[in-house]
N, CA, C and O atoms as CSV, one atom per row, in Angstrom:
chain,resi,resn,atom,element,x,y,z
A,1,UNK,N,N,-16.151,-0.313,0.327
A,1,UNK,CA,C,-15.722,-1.556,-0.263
A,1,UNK,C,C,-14.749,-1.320,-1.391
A,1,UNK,O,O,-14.609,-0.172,-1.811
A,2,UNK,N,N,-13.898,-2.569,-2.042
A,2,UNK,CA,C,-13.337,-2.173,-3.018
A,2,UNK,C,C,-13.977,-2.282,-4.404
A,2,UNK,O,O,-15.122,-2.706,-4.559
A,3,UNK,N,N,-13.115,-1.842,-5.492
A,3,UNK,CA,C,-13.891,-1.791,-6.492
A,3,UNK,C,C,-12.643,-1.592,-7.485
A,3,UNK,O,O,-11.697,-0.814,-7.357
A,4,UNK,N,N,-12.960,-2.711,-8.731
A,4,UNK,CA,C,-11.321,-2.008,-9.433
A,4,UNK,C,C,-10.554,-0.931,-9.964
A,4,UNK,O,O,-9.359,-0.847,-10.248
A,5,UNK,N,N,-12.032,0.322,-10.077
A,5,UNK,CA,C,-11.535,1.564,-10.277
A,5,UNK,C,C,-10.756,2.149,-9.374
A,5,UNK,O,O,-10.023,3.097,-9.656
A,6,UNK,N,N,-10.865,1.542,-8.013
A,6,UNK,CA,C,-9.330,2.232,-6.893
A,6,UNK,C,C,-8.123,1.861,-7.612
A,6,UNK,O,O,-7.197,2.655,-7.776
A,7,UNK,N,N,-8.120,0.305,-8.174
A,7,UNK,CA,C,-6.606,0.730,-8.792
A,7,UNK,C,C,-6.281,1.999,-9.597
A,7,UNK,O,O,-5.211,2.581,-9.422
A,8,UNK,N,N,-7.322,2.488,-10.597
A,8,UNK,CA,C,-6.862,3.569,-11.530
A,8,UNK,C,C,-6.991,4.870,-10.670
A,8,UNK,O,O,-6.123,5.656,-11.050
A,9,UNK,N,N,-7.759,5.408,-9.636
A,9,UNK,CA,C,-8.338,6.583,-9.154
A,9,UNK,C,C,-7.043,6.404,-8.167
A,9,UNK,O,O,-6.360,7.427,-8.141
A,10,UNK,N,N,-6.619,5.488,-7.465
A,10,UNK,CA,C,-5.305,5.437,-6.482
A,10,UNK,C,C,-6.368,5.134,-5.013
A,10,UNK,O,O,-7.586,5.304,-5.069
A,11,UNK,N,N,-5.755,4.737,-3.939
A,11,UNK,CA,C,-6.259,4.267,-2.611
A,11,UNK,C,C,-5.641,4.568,-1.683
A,11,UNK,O,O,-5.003,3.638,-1.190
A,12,UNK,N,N,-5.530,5.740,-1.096
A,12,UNK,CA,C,-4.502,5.958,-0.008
A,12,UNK,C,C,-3.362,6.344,-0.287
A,12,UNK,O,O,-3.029,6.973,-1.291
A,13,UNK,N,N,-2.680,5.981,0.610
A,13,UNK,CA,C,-1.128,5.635,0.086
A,13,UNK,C,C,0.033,4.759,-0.849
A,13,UNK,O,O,1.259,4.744,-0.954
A,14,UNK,N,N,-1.398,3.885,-1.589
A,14,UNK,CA,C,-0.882,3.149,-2.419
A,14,UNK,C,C,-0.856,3.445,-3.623
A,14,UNK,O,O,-0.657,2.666,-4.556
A,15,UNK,N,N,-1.131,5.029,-3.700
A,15,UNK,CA,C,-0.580,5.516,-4.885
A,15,UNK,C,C,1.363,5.382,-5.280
A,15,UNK,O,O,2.404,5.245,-4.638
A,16,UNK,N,N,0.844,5.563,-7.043
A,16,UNK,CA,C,2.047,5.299,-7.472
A,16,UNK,C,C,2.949,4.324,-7.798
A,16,UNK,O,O,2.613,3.232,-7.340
A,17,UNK,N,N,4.297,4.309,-8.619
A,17,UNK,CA,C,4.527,3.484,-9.447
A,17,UNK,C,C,5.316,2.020,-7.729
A,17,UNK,O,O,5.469,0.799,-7.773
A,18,UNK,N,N,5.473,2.628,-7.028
A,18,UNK,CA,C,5.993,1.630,-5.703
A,18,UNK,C,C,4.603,0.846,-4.995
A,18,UNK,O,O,4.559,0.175,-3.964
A,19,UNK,N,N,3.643,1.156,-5.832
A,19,UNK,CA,C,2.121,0.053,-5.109
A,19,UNK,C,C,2.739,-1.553,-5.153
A,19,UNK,O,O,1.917,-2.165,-4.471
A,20,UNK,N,N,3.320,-2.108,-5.411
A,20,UNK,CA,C,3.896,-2.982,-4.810
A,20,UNK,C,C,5.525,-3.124,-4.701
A,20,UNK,O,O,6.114,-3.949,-5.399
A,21,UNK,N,N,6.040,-2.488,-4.019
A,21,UNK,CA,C,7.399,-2.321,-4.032
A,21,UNK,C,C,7.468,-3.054,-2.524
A,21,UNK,O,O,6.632,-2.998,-1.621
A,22,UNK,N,N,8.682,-3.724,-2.561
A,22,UNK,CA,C,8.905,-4.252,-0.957
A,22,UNK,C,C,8.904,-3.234,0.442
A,22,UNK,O,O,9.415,-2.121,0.568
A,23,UNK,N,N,8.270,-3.908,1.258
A,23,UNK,CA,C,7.877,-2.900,2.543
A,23,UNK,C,C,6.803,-2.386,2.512
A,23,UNK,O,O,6.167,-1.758,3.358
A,24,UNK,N,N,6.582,-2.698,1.387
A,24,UNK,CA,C,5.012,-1.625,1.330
A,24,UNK,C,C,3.809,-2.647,2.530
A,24,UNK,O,O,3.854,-3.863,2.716
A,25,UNK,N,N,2.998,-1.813,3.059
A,25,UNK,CA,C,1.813,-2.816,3.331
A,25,UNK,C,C,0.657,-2.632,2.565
A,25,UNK,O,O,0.671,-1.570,1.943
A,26,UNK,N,N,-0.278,-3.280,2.420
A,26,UNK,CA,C,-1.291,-3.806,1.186
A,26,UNK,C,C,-2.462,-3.434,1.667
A,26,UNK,O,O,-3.155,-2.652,1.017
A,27,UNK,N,N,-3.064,-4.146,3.420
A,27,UNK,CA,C,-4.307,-4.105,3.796
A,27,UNK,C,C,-4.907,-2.946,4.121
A,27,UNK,O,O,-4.331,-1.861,4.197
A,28,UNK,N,N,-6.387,-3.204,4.372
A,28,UNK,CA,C,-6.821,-1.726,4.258
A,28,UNK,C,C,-7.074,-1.520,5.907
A,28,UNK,O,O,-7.243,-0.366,6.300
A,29,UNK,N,N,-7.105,-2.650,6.900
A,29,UNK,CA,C,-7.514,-2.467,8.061
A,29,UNK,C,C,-6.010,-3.210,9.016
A,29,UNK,O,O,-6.147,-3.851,10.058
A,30,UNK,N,N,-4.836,-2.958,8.436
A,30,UNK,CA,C,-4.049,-3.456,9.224
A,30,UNK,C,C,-3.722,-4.979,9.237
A,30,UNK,O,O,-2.609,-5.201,9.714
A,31,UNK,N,N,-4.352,-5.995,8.868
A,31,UNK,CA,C,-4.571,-7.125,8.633
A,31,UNK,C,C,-3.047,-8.114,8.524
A,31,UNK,O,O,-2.702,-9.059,9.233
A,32,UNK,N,N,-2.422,-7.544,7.490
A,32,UNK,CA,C,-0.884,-7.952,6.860
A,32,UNK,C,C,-0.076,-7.833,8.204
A,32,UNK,O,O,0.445,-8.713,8.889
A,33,UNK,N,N,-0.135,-6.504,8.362
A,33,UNK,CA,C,0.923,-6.214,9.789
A,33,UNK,C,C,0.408,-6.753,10.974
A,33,UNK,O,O,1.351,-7.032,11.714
A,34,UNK,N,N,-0.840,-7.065,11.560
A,34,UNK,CA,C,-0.905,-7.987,12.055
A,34,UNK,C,C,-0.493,-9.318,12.000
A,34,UNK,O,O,0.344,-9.535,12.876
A,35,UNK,N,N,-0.687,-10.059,11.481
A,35,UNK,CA,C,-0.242,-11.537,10.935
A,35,UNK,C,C,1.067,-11.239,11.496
A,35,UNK,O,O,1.458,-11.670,12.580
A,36,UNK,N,N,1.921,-10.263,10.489
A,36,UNK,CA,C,3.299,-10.485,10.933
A,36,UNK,C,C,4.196,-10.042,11.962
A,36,UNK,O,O,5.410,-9.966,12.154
A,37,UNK,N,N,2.745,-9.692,12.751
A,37,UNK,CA,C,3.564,-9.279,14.057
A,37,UNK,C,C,3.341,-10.550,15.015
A,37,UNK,O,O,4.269,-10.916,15.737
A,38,UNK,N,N,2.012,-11.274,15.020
A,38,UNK,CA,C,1.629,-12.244,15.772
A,38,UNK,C,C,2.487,-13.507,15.269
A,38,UNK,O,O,2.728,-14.341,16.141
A,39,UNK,N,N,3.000,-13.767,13.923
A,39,UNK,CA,C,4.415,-14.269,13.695
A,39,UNK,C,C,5.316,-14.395,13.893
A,39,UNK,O,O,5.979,-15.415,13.705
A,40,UNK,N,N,5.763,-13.051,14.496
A,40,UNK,CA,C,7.172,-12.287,14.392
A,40,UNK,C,C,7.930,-12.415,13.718
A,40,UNK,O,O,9.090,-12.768,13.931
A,41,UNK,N,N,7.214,-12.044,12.368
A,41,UNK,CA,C,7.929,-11.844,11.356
A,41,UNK,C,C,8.307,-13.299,10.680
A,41,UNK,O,O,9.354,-13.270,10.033
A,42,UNK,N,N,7.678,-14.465,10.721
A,42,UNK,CA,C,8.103,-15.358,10.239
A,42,UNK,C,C,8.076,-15.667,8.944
A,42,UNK,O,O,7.027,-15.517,8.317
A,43,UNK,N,N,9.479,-16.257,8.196
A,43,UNK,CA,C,9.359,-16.457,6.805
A,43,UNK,C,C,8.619,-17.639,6.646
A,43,UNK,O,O,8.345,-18.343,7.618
A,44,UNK,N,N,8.109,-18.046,4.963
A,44,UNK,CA,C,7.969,-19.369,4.599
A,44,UNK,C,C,6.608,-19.977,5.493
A,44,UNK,O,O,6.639,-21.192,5.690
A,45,UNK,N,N,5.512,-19.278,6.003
A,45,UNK,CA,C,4.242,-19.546,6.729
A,45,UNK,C,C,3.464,-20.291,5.161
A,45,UNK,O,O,3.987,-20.790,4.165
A,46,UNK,N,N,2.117,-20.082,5.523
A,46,UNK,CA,C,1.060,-20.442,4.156
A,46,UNK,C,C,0.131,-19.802,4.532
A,46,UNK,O,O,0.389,-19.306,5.629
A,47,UNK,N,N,-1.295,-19.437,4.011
A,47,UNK,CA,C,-2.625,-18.371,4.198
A,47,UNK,C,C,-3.266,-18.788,3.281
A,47,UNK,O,O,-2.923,-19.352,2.241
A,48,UNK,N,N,-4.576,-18.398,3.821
A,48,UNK,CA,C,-5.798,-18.551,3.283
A,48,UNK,C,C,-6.789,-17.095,2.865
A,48,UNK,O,O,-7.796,-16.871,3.536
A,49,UNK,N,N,-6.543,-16.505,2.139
A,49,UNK,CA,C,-6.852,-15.155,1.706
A,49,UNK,C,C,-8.457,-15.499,1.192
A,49,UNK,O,O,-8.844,-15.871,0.084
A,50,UNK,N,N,-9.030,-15.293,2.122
A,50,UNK,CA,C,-11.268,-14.992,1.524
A,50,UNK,C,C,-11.219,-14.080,1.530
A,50,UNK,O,O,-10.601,-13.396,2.345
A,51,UNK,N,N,-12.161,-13.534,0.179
A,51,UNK,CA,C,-12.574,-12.535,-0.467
A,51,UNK,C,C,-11.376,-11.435,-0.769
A,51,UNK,O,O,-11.264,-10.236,-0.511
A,52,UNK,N,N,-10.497,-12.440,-1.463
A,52,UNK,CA,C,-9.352,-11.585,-1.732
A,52,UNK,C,C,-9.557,-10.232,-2.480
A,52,UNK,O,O,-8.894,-9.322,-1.983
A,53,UNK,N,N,-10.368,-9.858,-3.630
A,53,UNK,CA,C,-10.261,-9.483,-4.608
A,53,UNK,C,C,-8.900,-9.160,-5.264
A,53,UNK,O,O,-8.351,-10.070,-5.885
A,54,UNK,N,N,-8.285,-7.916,-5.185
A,54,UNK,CA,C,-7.203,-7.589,-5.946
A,54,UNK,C,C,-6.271,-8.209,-5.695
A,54,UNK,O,O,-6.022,-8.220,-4.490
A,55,UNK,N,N,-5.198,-9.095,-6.685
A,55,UNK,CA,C,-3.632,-9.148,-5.568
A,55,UNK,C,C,-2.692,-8.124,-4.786
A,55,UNK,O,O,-2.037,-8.447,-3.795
A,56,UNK,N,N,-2.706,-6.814,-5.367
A,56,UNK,CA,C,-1.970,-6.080,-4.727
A,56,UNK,C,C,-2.976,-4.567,-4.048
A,56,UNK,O,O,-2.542,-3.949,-3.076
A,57,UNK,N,N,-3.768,-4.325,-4.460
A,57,UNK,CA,C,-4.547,-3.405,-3.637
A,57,UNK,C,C,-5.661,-3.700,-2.515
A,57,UNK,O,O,-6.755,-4.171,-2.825
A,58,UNK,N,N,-5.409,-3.481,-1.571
A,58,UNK,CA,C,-5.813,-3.665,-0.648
A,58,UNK,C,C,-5.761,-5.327,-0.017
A,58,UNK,O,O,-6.567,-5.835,0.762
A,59,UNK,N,N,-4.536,-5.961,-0.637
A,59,UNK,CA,C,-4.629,-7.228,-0.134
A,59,UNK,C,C,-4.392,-7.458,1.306
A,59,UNK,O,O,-4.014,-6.618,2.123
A,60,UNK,N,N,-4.687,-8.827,1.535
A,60,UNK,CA,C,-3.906,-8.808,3.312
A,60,UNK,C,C,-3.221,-10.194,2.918
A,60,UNK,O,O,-3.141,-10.984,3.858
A,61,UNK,N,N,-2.720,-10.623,1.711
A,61,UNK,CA,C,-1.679,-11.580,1.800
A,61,UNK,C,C,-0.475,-10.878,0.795
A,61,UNK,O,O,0.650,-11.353,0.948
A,62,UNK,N,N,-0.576,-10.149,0.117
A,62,UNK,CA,C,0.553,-9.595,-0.919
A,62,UNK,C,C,1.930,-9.312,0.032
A,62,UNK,O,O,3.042,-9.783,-0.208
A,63,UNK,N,N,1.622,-8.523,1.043
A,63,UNK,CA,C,3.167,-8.376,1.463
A,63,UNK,C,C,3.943,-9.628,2.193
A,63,UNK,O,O,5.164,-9.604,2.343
A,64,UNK,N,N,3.157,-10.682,2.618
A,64,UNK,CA,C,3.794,-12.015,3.404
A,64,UNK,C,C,3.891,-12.125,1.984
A,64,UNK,O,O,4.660,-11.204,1.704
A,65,UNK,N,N,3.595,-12.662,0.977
A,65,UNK,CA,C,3.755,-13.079,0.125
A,65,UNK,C,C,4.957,-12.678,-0.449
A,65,UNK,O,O,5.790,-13.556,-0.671
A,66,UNK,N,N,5.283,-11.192,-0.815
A,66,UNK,CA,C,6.661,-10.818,-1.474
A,66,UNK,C,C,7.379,-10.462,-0.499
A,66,UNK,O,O,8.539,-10.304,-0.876
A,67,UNK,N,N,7.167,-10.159,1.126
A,67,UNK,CA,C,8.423,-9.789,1.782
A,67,UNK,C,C,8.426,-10.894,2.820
A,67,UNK,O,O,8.977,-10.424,3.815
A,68,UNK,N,N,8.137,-11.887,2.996
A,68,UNK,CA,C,8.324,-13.068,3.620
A,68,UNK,C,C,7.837,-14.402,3.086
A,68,UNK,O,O,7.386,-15.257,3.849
A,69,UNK,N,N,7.908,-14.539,2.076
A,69,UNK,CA,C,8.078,-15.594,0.873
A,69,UNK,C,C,6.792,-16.478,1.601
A,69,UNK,O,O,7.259,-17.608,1.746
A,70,UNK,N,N,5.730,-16.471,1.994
A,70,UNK,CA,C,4.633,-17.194,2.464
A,70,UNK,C,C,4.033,-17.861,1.130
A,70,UNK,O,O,4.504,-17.657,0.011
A,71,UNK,N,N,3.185,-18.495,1.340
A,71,UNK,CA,C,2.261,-19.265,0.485
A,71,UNK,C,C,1.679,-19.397,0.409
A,71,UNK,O,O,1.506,-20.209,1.318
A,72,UNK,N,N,0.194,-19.234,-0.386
A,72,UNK,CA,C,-0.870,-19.657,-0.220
A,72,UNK,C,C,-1.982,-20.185,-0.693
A,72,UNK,O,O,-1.873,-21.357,-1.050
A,73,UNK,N,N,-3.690,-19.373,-0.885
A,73,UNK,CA,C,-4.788,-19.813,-1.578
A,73,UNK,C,C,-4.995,-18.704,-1.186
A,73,UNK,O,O,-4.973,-18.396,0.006
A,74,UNK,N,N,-5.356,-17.509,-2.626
A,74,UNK,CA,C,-6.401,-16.277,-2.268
A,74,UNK,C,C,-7.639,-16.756,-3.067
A,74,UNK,O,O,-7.513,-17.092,-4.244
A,75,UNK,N,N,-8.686,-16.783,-2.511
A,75,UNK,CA,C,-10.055,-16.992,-2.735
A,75,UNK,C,C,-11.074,-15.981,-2.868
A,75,UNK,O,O,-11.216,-15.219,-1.911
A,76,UNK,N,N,-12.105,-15.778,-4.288
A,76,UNK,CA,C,-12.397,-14.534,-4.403
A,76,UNK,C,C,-13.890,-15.233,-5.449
A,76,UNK,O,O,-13.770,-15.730,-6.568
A,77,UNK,N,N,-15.125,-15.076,-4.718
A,77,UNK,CA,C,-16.095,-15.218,-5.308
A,77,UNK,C,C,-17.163,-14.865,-5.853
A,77,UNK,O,O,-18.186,-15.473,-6.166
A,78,UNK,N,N,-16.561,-12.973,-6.011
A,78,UNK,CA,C,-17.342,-12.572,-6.699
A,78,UNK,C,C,-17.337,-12.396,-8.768
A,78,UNK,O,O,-16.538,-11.510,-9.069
A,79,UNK,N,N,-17.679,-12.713,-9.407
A,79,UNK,CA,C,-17.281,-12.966,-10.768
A,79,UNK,C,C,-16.611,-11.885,-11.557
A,79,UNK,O,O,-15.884,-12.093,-12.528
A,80,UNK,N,N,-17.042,-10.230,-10.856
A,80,UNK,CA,C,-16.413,-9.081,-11.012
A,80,UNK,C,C,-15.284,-8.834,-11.546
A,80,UNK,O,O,-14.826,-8.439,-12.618
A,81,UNK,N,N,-14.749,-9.355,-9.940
A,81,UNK,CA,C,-13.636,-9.310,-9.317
A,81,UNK,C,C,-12.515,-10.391,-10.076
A,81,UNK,O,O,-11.413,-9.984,-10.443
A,82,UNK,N,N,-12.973,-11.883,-10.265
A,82,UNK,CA,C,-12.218,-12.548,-10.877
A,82,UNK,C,C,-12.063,-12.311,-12.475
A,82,UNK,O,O,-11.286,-12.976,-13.160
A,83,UNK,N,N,-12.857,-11.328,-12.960
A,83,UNK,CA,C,-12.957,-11.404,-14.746
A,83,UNK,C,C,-11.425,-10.121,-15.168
A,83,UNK,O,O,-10.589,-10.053,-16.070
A,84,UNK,N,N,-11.667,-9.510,-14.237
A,84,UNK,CA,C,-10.667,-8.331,-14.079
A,84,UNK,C,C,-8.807,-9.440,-13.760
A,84,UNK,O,O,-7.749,-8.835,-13.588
């Protein structure tokens, strides 16, 4: 699971100062690149992000979000997660 010490300890490949740099993908199970393949790539969509926690680590809406200008609601109900 996540936890906010992956941001500081690093997560994969999302180490480093490009953890959100354009192109990057975010999710931890493929999730993002899905969407935007079953899209094809469409700009300007909207999403519903449950149990978002982080915006940029391990998200599955961050990259529609900065590399195809999407829109949405990330939703996150653990109190943890939102105090951070």
């Amino acid at each position: 699971g996540y936890s906010r010490d992956m941001e500081h300890r690093g997560c994969g490949q999302l180490l480093g100062p490009s953890i959100d740099a354009p192109g990057a993908w975010h999710s931890q199970g493929g999730q993002d690149r899905i969407v935007s393949s079953v899209f094809e790539g469409q700009r300007g969509g909207y999403f519903v992000d449950l149990a978002a926690a982080s915006p940029v680590v391990l998200s599955n809406s961050r990259t529609l979000e900065r590399d195809f200008a999407w829109r949405g609601l990330c939703i996150e109900g653990n109190h943890r997660l939102i105090a951070s």
